[in-house]
N, C-alpha and C positions, 0 to 999 in steps of 0.2 A: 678391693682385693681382700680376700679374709688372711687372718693371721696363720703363719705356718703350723702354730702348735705346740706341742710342750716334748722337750726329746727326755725319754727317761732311761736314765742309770740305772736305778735299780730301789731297792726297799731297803729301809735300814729301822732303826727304833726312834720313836719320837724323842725329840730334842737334842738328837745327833750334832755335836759340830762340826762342821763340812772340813775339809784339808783347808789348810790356812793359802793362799795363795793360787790356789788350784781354780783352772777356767776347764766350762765345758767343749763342748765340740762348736764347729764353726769357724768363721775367719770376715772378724773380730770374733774368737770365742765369745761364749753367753755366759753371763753371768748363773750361779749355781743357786739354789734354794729348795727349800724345803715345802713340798704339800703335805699336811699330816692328817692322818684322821684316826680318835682315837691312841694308841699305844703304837702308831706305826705311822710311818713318814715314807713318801719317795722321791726320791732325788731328782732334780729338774732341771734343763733350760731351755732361752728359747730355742726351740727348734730352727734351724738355715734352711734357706730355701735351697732346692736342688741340691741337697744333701748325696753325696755319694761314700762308698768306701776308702777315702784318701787316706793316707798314710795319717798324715797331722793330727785326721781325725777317730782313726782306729786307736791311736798313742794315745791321743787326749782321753777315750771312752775307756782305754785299758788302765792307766798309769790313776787316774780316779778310783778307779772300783778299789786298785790296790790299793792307794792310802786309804779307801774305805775301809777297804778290810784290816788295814794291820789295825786299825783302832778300834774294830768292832765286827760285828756278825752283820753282813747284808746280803738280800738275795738280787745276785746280780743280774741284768738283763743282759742278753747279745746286741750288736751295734746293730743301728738301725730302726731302733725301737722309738716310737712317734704317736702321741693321745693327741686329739686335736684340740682337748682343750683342757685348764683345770678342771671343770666338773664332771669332766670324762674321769678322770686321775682320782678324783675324791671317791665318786660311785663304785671303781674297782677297785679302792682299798677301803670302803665299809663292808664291798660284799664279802673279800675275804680276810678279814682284820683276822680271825681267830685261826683261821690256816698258816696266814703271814707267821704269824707274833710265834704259833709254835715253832715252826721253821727257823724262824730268826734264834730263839731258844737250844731247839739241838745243833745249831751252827756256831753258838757263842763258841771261843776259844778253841777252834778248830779252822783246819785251814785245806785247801786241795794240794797236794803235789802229784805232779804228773809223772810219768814214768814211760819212755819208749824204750825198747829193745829190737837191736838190728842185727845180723849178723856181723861178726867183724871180716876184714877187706885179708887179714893177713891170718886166716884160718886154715889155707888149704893143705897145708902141713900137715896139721893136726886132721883133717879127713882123710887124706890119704893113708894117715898111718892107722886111721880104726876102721875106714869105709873098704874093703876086699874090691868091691865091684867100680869103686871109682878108681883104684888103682889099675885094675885090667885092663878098664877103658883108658885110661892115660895110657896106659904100655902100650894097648892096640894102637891107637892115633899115632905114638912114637914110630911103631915100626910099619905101618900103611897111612900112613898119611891120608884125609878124605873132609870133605866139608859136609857129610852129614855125619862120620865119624868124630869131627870139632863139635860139631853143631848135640851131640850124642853126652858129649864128654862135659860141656855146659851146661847144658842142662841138668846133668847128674850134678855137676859139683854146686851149683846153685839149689838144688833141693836136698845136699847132701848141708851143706854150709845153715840154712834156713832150719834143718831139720836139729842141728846142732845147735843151736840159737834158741829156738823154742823148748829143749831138752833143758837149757842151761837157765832160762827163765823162766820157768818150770822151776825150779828150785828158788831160783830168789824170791817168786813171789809168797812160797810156802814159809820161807825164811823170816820176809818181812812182814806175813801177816799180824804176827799178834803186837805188832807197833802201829797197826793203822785200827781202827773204828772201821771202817767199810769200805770197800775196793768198787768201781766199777770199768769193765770193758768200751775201753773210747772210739769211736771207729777206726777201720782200716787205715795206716796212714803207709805209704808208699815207702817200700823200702825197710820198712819195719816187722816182724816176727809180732810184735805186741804192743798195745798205746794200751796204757793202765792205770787210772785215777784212784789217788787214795784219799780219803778223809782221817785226816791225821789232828792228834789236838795237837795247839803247839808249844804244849811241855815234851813233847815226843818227838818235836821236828828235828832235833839237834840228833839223837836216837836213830832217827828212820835215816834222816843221810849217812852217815855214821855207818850201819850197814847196809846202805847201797853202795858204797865205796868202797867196802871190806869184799859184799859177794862180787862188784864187779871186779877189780882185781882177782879174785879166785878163779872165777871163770873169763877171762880175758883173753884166754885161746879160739871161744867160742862166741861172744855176743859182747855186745857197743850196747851198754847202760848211760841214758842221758834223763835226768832227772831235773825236771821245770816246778819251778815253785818257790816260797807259796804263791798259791794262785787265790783268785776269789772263788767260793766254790761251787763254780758251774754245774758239775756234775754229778752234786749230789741235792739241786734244787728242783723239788716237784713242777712240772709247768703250773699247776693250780696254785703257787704260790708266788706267781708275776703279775703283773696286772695285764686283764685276758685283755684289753686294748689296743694296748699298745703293741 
């Protein structure tokens, strides 16, 4: 039977010390180590056979990266990620050591914090009192009652509500720009107006919450500010800067 393979975490700089007590995925978790080549090292273990997405193993692949990162710059992999063998591991980090290493470089002392906005649930107040046309239809439905007249008024007050959200995160984001280094757009995430990643250094992270906290209170009539971080920073890592193998 051939061996599972090497599961990898992610790329860090050579001669990294790994989190002290920290196991990789599996169950007996695998033991953690270092393949280096050159100025650049990736994180390893053995890979488990019939590996799936379990909880135990998602925490273990995320709660890693993060002591990764609070100690240093690394370009983190998504779970799942499997070389069959070291020499697979070493070839894809000679072919791009100098892609890696710059990467690893403009990531030093920076970190992700994430950023979703949603409409808030106890808005309708505040629509009714600016939106003319969501009031008429609430007055209509009041005085003829009808299920596509409800069905009318829902729909308005949910694109009236969304519309106020994005108006209002729209402003924070212009607010919080000059505290981040680079923004990027996350995908659509359900129930959300915006998912918004920033690369933030972090002499600036104390800063960037600080006024996420300040605009959402200002705008609290309009939109649900929930800010995740720090993160490892996923979404500002080139895919040419993972090992294409794995």
């Amino acid at each position: 039977m051939s061996a599972p393979g090497l599961y990898v975490y992610g790329v860090v700089r050579a001669g990294r010390a790994l989190p002290a007590g920290r196991k990789g995925v599996g169950d007996p978790p695998g033991p953690l180590r270092l393949i280096g080549h050159g100025g650049i090292a990736a994180v390893v273990s053995p890979a488990p056979p019939g590996l799936r997405a379990r909880r135990r193993d998602l925490m273990a692949h995320q709660e890693l990266l993060l002591d990764l990162a609070a100690g240093g710059p690394v370009l983190p992999m998504r779970f799942g990620m499997v070389a069959p063998d070291e020499d697979t591991v070493l070839r894809d980090l000679a072919a791009g050591e100098r892609e890696r290493s710059a990467a690893l470089t403009r990531l030093d002392g920076r970190c992700e914090l994430n950023l979703k906005a949603s409409p808030v649930e106890g808005g309708l107040a505040a629509l009714l009192r600016e939106d003319e046309r969501v009031r008429r239809l609430r007055d209509e439905v009041r005085g003829r009652p009808s299920y596509q007249g409800s069905l009318r008024l829902g729909e308005s007050v949910a694109a009236g509500l969304a519309r106020r959200a994005k108006t209002a995160t729209d402003q924070v984001l212009r607010a919080c720009a000059p505290l981040a280094e680079q923004r990027v757009e996350g995908p659509e995430v359900q129930g959300c107006v915006r998912n918004v990643s920033f690369l933030v250094g972090r002499d600036h992270e104390a800063p960037f919450r600080a006024a996420v906290e300040r605009l959402a209170a200002e705008h609290r009539d309009a939109v649900e500010l929930r800010l995740t971080g720090p993160l490892p920073c996923y979404s500002f890592v080139d895919p040419a800067s993972v090992p294409a193998s794995a």
